[in-house]
mmCIF file of the N, C-alpha and C atoms, coordinates in Angstrom:
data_MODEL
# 
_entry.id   MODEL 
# 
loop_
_atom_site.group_PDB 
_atom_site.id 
_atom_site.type_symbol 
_atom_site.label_atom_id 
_atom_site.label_alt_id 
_atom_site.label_comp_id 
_atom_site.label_asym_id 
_atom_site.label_entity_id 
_atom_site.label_seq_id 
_atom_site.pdbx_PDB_ins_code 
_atom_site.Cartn_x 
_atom_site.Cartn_y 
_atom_site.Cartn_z 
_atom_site.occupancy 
_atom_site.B_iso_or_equiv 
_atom_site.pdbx_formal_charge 
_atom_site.auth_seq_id 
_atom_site.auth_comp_id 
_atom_site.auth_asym_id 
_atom_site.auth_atom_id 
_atom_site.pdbx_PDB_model_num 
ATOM 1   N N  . UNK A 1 1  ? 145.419 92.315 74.268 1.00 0.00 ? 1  UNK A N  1 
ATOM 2   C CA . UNK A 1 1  ? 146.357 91.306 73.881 1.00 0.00 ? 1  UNK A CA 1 
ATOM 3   C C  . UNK A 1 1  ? 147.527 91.352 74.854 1.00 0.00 ? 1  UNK A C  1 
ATOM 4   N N  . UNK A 1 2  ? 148.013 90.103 75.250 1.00 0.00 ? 2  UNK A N  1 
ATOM 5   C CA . UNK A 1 2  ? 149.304 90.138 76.488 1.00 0.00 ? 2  UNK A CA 1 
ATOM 6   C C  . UNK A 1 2  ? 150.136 88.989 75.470 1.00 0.00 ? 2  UNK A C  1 
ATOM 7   N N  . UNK A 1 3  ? 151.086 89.055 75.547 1.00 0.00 ? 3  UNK A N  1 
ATOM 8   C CA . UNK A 1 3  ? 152.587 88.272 75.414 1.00 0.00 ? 3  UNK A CA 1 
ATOM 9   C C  . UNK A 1 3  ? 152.884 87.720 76.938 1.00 0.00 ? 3  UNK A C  1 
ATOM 10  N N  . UNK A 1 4  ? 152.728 86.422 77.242 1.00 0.00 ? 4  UNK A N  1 
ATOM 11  C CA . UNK A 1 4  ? 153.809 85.946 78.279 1.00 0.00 ? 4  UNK A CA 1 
ATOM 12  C C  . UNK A 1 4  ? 153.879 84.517 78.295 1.00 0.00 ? 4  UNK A C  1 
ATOM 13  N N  . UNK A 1 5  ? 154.707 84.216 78.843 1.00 0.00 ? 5  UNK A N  1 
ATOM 14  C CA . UNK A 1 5  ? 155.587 82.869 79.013 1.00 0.00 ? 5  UNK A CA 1 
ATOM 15  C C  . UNK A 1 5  ? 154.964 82.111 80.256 1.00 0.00 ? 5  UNK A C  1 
ATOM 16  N N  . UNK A 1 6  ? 155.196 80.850 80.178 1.00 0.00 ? 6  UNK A N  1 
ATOM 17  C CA . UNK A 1 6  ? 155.096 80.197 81.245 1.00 0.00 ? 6  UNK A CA 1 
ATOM 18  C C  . UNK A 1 6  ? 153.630 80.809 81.915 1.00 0.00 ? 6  UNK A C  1 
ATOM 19  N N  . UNK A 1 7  ? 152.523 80.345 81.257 1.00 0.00 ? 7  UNK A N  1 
ATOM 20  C CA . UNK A 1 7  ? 150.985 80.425 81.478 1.00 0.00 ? 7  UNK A CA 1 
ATOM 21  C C  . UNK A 1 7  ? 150.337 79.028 81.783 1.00 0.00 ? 7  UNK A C  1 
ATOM 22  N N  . UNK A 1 8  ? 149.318 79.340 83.123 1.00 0.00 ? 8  UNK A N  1 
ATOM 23  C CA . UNK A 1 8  ? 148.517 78.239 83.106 1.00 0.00 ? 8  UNK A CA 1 
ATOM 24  C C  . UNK A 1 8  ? 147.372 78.469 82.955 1.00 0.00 ? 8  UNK A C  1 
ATOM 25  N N  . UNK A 1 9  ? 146.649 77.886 82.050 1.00 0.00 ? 9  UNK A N  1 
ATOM 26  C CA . UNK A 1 9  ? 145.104 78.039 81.892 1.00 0.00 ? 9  UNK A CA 1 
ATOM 27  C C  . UNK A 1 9  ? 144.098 77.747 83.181 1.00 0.00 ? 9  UNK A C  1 
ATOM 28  N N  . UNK A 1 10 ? 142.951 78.713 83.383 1.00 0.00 ? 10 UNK A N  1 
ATOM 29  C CA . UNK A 1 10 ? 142.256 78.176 84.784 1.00 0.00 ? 10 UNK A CA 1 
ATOM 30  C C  . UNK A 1 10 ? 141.334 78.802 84.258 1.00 0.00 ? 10 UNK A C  1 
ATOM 31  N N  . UNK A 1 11 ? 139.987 78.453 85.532 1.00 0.00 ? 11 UNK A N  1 
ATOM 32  C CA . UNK A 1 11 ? 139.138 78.951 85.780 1.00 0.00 ? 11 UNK A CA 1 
ATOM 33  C C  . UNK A 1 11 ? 138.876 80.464 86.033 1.00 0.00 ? 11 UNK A C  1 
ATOM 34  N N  . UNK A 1 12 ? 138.243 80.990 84.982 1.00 0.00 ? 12 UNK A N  1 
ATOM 35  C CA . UNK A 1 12 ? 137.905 82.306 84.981 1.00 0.00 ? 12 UNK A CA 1 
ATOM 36  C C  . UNK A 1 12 ? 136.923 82.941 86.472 1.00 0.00 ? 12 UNK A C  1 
ATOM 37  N N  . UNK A 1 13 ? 137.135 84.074 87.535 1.00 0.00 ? 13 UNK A N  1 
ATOM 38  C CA . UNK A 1 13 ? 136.130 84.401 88.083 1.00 0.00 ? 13 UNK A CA 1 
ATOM 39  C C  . UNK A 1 13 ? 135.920 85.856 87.637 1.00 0.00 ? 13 UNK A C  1 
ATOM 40  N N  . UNK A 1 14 ? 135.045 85.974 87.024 1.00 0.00 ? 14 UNK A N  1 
ATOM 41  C CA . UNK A 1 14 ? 134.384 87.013 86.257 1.00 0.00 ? 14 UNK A CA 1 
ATOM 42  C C  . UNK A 1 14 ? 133.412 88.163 87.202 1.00 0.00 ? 14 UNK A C  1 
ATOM 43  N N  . UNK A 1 15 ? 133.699 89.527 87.424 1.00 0.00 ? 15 UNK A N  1 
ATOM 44  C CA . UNK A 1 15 ? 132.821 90.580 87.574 1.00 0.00 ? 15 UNK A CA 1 
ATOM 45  C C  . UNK A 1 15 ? 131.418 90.569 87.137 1.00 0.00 ? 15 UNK A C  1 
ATOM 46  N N  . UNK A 1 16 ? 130.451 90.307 87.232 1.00 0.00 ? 16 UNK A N  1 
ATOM 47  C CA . UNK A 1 16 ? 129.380 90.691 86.502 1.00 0.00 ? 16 UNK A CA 1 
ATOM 48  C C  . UNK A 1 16 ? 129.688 92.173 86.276 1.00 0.00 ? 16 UNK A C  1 
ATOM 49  N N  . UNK A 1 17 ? 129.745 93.153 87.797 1.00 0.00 ? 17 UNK A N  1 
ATOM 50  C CA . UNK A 1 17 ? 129.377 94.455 86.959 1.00 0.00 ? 17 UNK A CA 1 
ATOM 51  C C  . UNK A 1 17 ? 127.693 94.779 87.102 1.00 0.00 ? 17 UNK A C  1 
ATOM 52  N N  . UNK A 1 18 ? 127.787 96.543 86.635 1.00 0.00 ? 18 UNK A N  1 
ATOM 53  C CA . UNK A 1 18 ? 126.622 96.487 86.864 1.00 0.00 ? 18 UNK A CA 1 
ATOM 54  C C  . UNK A 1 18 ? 125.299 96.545 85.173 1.00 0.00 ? 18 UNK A C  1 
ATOM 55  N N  . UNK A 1 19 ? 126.495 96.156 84.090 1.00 0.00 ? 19 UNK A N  1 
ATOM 56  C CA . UNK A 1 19 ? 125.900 96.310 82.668 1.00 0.00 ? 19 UNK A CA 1 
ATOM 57  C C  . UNK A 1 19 ? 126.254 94.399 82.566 1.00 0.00 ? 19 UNK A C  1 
ATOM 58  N N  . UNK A 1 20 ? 126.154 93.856 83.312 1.00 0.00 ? 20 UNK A N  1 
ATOM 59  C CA . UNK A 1 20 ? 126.394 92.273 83.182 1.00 0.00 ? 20 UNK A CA 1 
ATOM 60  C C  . UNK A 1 20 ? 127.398 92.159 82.167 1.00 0.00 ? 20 UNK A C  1 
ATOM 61  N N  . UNK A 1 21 ? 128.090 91.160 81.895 1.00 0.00 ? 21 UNK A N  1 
ATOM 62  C CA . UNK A 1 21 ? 128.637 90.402 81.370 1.00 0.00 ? 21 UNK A CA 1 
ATOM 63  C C  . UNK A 1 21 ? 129.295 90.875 80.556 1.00 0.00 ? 21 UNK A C  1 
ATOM 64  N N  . UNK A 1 22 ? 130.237 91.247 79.797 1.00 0.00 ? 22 UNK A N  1 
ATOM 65  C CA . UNK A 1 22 ? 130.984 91.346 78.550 1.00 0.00 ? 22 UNK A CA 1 
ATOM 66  C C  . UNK A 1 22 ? 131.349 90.122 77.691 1.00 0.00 ? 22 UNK A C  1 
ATOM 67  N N  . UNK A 1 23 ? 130.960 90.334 76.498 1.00 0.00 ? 23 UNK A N  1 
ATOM 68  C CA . UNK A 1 23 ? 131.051 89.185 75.781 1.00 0.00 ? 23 UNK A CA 1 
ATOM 69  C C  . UNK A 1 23 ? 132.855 89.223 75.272 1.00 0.00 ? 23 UNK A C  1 
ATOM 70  N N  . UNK A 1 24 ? 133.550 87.999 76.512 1.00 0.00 ? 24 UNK A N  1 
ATOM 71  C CA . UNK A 1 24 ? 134.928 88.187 75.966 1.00 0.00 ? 24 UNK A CA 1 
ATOM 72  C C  . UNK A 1 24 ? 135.548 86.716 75.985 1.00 0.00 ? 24 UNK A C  1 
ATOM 73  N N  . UNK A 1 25 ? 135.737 86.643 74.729 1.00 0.00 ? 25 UNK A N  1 
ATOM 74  C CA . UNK A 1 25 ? 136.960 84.918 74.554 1.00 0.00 ? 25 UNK A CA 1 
ATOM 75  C C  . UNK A 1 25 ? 138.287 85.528 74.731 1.00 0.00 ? 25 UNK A C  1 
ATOM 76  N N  . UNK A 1 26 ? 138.681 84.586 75.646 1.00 0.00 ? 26 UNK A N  1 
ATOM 77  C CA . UNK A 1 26 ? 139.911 84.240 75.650 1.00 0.00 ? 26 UNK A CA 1 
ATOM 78  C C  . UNK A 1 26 ? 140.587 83.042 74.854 1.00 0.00 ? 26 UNK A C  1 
ATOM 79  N N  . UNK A 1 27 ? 141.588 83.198 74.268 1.00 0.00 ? 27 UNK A N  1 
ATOM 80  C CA . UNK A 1 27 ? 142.352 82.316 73.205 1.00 0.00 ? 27 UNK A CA 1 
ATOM 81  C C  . UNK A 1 27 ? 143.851 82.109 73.869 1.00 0.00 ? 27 UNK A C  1 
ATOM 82  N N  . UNK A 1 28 ? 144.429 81.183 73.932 1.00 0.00 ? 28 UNK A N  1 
ATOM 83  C CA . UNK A 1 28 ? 146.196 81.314 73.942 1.00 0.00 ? 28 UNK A CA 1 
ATOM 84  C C  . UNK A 1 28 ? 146.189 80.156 73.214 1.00 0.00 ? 28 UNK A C  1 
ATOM 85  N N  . UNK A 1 29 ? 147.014 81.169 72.291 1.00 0.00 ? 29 UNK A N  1 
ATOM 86  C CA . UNK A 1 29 ? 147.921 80.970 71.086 1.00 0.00 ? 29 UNK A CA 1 
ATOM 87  C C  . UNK A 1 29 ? 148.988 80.931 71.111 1.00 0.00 ? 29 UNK A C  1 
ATOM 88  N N  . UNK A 1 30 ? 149.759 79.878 70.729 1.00 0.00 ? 30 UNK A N  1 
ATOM 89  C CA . UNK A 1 30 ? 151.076 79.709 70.199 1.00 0.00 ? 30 UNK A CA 1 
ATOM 90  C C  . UNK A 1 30 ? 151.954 81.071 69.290 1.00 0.00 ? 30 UNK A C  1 
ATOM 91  N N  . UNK A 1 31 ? 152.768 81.758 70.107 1.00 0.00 ? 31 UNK A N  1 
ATOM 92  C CA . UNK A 1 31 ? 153.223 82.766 69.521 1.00 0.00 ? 31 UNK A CA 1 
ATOM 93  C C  . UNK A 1 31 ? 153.530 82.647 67.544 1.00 0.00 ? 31 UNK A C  1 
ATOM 94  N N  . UNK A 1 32 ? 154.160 81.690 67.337 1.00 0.00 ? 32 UNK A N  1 
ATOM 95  C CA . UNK A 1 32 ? 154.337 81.193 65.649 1.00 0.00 ? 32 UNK A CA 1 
ATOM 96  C C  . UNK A 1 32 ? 153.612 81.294 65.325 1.00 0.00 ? 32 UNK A C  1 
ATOM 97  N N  . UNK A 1 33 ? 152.293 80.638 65.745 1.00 0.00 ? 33 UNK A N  1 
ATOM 98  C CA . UNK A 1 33 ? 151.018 80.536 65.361 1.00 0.00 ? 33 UNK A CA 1 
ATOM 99  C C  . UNK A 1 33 ? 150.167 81.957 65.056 1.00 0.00 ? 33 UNK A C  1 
ATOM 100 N N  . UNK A 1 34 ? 150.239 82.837 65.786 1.00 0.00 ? 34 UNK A N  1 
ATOM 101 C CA . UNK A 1 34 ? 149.990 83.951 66.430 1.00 0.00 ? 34 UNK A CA 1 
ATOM 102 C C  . UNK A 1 34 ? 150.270 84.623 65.134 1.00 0.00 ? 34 UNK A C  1 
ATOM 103 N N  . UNK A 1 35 ? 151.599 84.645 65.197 1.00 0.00 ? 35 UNK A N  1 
ATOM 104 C CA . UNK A 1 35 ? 152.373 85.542 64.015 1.00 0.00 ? 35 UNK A CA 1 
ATOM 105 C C  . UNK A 1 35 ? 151.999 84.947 62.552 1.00 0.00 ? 35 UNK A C  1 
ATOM 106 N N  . UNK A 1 36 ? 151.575 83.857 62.268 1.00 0.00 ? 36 UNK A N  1 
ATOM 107 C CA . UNK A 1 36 ? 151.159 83.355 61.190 1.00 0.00 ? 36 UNK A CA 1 
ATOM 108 C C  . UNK A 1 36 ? 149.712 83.833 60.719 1.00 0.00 ? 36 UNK A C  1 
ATOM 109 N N  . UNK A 1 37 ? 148.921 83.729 62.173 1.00 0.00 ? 37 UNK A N  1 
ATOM 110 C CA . UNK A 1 37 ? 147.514 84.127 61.495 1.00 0.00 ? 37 UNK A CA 1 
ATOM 111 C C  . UNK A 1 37 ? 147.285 85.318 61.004 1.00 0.00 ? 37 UNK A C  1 
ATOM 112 N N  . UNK A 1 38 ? 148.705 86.409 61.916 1.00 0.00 ? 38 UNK A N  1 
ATOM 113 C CA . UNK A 1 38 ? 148.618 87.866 61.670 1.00 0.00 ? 38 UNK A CA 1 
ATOM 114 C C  . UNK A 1 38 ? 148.751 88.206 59.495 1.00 0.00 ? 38 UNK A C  1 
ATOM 115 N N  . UNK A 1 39 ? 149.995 87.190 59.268 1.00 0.00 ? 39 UNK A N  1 
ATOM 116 C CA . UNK A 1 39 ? 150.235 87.691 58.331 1.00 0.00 ? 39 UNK A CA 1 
ATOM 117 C C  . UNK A 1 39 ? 149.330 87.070 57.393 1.00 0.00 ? 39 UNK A C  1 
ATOM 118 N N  . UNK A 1 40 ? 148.535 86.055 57.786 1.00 0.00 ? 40 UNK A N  1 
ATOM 119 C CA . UNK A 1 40 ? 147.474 85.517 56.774 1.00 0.00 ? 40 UNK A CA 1 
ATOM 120 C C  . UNK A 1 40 ? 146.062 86.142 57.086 1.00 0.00 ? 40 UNK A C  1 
ATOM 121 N N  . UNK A 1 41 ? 146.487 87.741 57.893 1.00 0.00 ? 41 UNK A N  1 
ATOM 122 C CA . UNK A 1 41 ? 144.911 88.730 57.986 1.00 0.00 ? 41 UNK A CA 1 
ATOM 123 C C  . UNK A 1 41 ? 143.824 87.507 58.098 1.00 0.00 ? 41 UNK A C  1 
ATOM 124 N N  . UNK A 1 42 ? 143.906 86.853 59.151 1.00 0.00 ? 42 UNK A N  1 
ATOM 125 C CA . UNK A 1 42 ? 143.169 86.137 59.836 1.00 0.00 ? 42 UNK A CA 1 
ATOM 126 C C  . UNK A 1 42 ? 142.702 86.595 61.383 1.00 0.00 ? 42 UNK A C  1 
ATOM 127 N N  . UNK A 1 43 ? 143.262 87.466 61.918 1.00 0.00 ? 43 UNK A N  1 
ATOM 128 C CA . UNK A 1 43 ? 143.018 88.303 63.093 1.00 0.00 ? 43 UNK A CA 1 
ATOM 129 C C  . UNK A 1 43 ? 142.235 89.315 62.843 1.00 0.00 ? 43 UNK A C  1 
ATOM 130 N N  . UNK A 1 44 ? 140.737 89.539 63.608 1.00 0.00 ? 44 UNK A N  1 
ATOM 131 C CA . UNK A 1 44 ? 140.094 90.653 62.951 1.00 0.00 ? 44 UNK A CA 1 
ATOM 132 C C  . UNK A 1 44 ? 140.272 92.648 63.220 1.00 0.00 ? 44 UNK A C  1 
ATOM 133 N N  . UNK A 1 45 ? 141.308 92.608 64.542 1.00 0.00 ? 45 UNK A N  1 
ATOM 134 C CA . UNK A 1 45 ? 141.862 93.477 64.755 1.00 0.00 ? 45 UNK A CA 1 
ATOM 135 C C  . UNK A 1 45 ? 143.349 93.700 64.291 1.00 0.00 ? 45 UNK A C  1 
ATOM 136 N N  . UNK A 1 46 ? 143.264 94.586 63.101 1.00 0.00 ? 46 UNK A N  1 
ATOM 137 C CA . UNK A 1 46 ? 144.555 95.657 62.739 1.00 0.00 ? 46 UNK A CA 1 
ATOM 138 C C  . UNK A 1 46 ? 145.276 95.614 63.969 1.00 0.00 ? 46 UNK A C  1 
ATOM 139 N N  . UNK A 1 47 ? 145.351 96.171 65.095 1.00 0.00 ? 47 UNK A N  1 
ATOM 140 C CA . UNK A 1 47 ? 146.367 96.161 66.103 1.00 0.00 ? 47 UNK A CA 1 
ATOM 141 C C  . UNK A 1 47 ? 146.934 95.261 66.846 1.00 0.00 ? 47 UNK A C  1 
ATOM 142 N N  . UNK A 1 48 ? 145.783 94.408 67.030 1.00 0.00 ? 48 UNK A N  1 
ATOM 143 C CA . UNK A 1 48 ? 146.547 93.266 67.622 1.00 0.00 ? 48 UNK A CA 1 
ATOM 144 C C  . UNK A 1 48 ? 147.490 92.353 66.272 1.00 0.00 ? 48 UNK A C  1 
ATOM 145 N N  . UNK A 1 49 ? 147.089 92.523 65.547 1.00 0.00 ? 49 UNK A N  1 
ATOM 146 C CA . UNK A 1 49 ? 147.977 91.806 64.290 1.00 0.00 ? 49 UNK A CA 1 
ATOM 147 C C  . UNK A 1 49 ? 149.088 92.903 64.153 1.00 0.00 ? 49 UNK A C  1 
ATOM 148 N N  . UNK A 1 50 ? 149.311 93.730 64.455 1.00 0.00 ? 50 UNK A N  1 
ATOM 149 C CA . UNK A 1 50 ? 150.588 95.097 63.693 1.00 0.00 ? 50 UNK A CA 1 
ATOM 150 C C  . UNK A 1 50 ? 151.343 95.049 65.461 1.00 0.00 ? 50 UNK A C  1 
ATOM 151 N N  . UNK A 1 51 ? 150.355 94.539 66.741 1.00 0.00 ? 51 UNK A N  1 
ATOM 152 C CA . UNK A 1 51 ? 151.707 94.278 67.842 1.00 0.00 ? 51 UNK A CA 1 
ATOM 153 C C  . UNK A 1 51 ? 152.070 93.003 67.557 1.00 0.00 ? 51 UNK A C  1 
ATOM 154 N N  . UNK A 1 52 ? 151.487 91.633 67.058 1.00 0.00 ? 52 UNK A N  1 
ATOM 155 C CA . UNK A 1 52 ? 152.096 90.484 66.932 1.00 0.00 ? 52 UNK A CA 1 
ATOM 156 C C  . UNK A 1 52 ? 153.443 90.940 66.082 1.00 0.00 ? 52 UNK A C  1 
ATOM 157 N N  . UNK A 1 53 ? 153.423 91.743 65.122 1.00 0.00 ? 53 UNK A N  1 
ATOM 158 C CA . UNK A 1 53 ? 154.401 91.735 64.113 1.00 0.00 ? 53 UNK A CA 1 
ATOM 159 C C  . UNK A 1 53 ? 155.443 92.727 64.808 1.00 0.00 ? 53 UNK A C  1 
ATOM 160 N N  . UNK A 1 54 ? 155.013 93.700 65.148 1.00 0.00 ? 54 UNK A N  1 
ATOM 161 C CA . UNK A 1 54 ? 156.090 94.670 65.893 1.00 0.00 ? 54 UNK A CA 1 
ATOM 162 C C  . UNK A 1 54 ? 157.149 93.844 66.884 1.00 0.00 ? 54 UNK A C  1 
ATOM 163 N N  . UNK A 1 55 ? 156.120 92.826 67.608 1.00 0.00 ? 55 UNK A N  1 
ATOM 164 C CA . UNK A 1 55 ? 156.799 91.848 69.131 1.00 0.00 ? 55 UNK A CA 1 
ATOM 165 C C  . UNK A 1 55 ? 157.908 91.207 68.131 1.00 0.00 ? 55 UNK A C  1 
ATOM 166 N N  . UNK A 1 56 ? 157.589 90.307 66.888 1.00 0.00 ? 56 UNK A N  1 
ATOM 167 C CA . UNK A 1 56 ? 158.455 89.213 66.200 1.00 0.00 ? 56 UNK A CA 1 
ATOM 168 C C  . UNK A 1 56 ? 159.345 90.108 65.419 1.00 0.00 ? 56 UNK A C  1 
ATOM 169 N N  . UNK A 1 57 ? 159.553 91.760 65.385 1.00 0.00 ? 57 UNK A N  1 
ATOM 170 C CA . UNK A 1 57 ? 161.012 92.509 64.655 1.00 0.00 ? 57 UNK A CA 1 
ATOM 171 C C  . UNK A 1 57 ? 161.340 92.200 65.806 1.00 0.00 ? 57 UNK A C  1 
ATOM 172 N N  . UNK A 1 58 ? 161.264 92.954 66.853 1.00 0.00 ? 58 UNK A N  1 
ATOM 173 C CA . UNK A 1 58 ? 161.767 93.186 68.073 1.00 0.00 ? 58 UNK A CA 1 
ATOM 174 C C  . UNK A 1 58 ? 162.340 92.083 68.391 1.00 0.00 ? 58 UNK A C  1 
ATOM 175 N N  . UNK A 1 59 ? 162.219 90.835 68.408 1.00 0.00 ? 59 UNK A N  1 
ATOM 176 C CA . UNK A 1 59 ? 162.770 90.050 69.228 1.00 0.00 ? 59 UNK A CA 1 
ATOM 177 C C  . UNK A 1 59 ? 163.926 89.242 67.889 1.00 0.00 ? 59 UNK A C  1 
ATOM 178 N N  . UNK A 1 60 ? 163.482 89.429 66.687 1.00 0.00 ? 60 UNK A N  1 
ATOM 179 C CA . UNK A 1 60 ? 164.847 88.799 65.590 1.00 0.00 ? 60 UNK A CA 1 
ATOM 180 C C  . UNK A 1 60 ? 165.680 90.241 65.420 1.00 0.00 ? 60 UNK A C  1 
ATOM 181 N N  . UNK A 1 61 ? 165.642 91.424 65.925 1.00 0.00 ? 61 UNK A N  1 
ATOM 182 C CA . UNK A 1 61 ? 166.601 92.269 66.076 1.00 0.00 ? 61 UNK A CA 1 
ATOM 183 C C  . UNK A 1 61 ? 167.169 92.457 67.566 1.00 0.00 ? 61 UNK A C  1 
ATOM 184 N N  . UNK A 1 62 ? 166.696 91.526 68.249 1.00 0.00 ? 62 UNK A N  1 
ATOM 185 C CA . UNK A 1 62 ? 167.624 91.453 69.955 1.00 0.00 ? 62 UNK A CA 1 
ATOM 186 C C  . UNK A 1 62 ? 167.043 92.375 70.521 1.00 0.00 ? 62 UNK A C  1 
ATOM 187 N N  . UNK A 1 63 ? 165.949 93.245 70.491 1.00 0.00 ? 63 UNK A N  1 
ATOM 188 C CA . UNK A 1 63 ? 165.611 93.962 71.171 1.00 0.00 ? 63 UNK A CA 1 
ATOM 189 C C  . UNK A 1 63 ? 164.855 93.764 72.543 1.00 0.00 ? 63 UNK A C  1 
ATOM 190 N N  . UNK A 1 64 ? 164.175 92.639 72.410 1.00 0.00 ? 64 UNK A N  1 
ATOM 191 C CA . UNK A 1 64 ? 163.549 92.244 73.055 1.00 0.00 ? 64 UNK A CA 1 
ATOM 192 C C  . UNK A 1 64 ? 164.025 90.758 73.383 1.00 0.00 ? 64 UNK A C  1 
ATOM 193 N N  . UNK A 1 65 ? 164.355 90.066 74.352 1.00 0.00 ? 65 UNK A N  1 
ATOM 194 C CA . UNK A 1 65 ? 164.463 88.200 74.424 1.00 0.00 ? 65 UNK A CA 1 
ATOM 195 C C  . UNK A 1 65 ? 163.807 87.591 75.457 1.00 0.00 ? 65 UNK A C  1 
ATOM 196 N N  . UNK A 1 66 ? 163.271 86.279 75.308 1.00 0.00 ? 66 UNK A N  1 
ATOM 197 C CA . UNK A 1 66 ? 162.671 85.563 75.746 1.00 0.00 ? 66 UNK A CA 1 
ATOM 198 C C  . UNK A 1 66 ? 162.809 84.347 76.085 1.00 0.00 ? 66 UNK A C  1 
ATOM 199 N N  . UNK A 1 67 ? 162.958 83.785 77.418 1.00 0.00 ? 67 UNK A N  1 
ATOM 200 C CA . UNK A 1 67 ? 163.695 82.497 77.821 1.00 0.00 ? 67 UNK A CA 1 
ATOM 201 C C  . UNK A 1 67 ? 163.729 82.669 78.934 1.00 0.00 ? 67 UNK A C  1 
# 
């Protein structure tokens, strides 16, 4: 999971590797959004849902800002 700003979506060039392919989606999500699905345990990873929530204290206690 990454947090960042100012993203452009493109064309993936992918490693095969020598075990081929990894089965991996990519999603970008709307941070609100993000933080919404966390708390409606709609994310199937515990961690990535407990850093969405850690990122949204952090940033309504100034710890973190974004802009």
């Amino acid at each position: 999971m990454f947090f960042a700003g100012n993203i452009t979506k493109s064309k993936q060039d992918l490693d095969k590797g020598k075990r081929g392919f990894e089965d991996i989606k990519v999603e970008l999500v709307d941070f609100e959004k993000a933080v919404n699905m966390a708390l409606e345990n709609k994310i199937p990873a515990m961690g990535s849902s407990l850093a969405i929530l850690l990122l949204k204290e952090k940033i309504e206690r100034k710890e973190i800002t974004i802009g």
